[in-house]
C-alpha positions in Angstrom: -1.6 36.0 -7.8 1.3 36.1 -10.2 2.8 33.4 -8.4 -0.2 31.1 -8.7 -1.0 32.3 -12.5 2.9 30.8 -12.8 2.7 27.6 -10.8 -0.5 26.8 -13.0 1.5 27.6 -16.5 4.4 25.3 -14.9 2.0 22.6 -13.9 0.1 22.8 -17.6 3.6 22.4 -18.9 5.2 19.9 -17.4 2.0 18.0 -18.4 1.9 18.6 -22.0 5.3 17.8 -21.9 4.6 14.0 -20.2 1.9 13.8 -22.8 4.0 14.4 -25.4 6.3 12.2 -24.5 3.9 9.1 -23.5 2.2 9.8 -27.4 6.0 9.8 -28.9 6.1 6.2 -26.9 3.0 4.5 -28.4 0.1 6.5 -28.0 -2.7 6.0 -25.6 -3.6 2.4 -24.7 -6.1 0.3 -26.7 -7.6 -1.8 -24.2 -9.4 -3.9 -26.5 -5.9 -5.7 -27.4 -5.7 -7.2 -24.0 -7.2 -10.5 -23.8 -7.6 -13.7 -22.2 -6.3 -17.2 -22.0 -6.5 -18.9 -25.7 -5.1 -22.1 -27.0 -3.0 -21.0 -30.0 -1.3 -18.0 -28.8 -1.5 -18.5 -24.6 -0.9 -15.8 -22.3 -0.4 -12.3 -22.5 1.7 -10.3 -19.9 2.4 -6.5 -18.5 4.5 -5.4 -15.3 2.9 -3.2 -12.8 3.9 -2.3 -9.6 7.3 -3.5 -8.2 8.4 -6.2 -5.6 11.7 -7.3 -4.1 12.7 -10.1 -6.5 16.2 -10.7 -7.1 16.7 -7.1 -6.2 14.5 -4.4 -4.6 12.0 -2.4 -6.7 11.7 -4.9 -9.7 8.7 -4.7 -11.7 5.9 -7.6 -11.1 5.6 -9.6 -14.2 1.6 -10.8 -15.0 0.2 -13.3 -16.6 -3.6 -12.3 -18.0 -5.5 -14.9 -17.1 -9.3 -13.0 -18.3 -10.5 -9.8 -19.9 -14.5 -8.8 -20.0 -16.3 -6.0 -18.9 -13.4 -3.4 -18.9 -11.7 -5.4 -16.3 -8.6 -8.3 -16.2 -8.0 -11.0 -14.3 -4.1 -10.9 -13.5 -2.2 -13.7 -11.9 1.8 -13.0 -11.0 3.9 -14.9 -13.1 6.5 -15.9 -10.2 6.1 -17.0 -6.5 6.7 -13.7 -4.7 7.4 -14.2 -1.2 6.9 -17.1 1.2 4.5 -16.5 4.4 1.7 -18.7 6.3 -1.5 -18.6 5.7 -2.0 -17.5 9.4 0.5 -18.3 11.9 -1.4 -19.7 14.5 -2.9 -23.4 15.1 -6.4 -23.4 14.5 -6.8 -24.5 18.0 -5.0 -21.0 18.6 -7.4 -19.0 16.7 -5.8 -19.7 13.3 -8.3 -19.8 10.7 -8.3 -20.9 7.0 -11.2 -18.5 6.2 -9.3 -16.1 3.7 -11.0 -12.6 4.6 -9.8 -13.2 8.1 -6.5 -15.2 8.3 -3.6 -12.9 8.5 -2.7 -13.8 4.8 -5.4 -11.7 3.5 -4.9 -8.7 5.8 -0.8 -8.5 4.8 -1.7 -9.0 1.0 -4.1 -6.1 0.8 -1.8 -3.9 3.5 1.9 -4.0 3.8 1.9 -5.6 0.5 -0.3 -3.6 -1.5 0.8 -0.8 -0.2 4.4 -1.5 -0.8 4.2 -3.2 -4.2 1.7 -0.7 -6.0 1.5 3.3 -6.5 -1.1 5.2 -5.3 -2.3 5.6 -9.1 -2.1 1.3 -9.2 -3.9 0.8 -6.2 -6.9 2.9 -7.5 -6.9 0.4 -10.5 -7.4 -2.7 -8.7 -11.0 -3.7 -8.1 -12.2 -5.3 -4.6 -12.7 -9.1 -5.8 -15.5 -9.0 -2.8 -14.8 -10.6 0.1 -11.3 -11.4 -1.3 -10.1 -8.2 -1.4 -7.9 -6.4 -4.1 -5.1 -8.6 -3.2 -5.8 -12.4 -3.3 -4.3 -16.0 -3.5 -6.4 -17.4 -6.6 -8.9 -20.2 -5.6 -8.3 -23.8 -6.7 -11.6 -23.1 -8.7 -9.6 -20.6 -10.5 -7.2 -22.6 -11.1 -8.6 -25.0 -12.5 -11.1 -23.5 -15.5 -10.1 -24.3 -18.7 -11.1 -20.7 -19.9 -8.1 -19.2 -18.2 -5.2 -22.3 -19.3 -5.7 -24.5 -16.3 -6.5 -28.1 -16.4 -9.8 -29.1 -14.7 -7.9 -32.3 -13.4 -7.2 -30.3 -9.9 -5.2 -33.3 -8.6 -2.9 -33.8 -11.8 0.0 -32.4 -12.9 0.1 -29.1 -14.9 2.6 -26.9 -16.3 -0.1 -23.8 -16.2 -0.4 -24.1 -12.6 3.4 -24.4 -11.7 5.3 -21.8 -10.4 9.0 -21.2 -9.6 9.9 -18.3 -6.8 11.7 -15.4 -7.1 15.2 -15.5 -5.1 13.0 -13.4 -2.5 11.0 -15.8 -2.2 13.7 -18.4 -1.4 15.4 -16.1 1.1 12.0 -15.9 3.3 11.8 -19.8 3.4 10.0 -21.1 0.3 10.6 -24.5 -0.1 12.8 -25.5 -3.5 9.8 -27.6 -4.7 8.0 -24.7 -4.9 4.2 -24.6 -3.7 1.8 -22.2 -3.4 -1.7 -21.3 -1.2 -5.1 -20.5 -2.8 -7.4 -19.2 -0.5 -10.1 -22.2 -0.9 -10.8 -23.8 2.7 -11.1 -28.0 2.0 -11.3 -28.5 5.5 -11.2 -27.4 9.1 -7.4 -27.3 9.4 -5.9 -26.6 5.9 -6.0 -24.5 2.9 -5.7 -26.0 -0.5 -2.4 -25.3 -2.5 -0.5 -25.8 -5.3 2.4 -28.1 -5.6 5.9 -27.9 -7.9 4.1 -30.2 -10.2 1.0 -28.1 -10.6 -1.5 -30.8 -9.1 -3.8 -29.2 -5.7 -3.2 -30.5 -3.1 -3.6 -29.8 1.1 -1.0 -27.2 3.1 -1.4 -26.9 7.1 -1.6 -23.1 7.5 0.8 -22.5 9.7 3.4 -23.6 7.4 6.3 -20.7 6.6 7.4 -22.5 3.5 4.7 -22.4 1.0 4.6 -19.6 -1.5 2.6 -16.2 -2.2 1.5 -16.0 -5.7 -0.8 -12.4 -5.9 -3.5 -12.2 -8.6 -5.8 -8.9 -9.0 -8.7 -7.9 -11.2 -7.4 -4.8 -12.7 -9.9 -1.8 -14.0 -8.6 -1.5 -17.2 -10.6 1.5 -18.9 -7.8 3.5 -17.5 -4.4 2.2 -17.8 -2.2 4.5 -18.8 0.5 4.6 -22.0 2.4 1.5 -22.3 4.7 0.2 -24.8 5.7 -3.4 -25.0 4.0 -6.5 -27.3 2.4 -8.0 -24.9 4.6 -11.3 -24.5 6.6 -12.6 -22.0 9.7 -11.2 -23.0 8.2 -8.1 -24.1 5.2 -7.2 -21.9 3.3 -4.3 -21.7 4.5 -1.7 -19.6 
């Protein structure tokens, strides 16, 4: 009994202590100064989880691309790794459907799993049939609310993404290109080119780019510091 009394007065400690600590560091955090997309300031950006990038374990870097209801719309800020959308031929059972090519089922397994906490994976809301762990749609891409050009075919410097040196290492082409997970036909998915215009990618391809985006339950995000910018996100 004494033994549990102390394990519980440890455990109540070490807690205060973390608290203290996190409050010495900012305070809790005030979700309502996340935001969206807007034309005179742009994007805001935090890190969560971590990903092999030009080492192993670097934090992700996000771009915010939404905020309502107590949740935000996160897109990564690089091109993460480079993988097909599904590996076989759609004569071989290949399939552009996202929620059943073997894109979807590595971005919300081995990926999730390996690039987020267990405390970060309880944040990150199920986008329906997309998952936790998506590609983001060329609609997505291309709403004005969140910074993108609704020209889907033109350039744009909002879409565009360099990779990380990762990415390069697993086969990302140095144009750099990415999938969404919007089927425009029987054989393809769409994707983004270097320039930022949409475009077609075979599926198979190893080549094109992995660019995660999450909705993110914000109402319990822990202490952060950071401003909130790209050189300074939150953390």
């Amino acid at each position: 009994m004494r033994k549990r009394m102390a394990l519980v007065c440890a455990l109540m400690l070490c807690t205060l202590a973390f608290l203290s600590i996190a409050m010495a560091d900012g305070g809790p955090f005030d979700s309502s100064v996340l935001r969206g997309w807007n034309a005179p300031e742009g994007y805001q950006y935090l890190h969560l989880g971590n990903y092999q990038q030009e080492y192993a374990g670097q934090p992700i870097l996000w771009r915010v691309l939404a905020v309502k209801d107590g949740r935000a719309l996160l897109l990564s800020e690089l091109i993460l790794d480079a993988r097909p959308f599904d590996s076989r031929l759609p004569e071989e059972g290949g399939t552009n459907e996202w929620e059943y090519s073997e894109l979807c089922f590595w971005m919300n397994g081995e990926f999730m799993n390996s690039a987020f906490s267990r405390f970060e994976r309880d944040l990150l809301l199920n986008n329906g049939a997309a998952g936790k762990v998506f590609v983001p749609s060329d609609a997505e891409l291309s709403n004005p609310a969140y910074g993108f050009s609704n020209a889907k075919y033109e350039p744009d410097s909002n879409r565009s993404a360099i990779g990380t040196l990762h990415a390069y290492d697993a086969g990302l082409y140095e144009a750099a290109s990415y999938y969404t997970r919007t089927k425009p036909n029987e054989k393809n998915a769409r994707h983004v080119n270097a320039s930022g215009a949409l475009g077609l990618a075979r599926i198979e391809r190893t080549n094109v780019g992995i660019r995660p985006a999450v909705w993110l339950d914000i109402e319990y995000l822990p202490f952060v510091t950071g401003e909130g910018t790209r050189e300074d996100p939150f953390r």
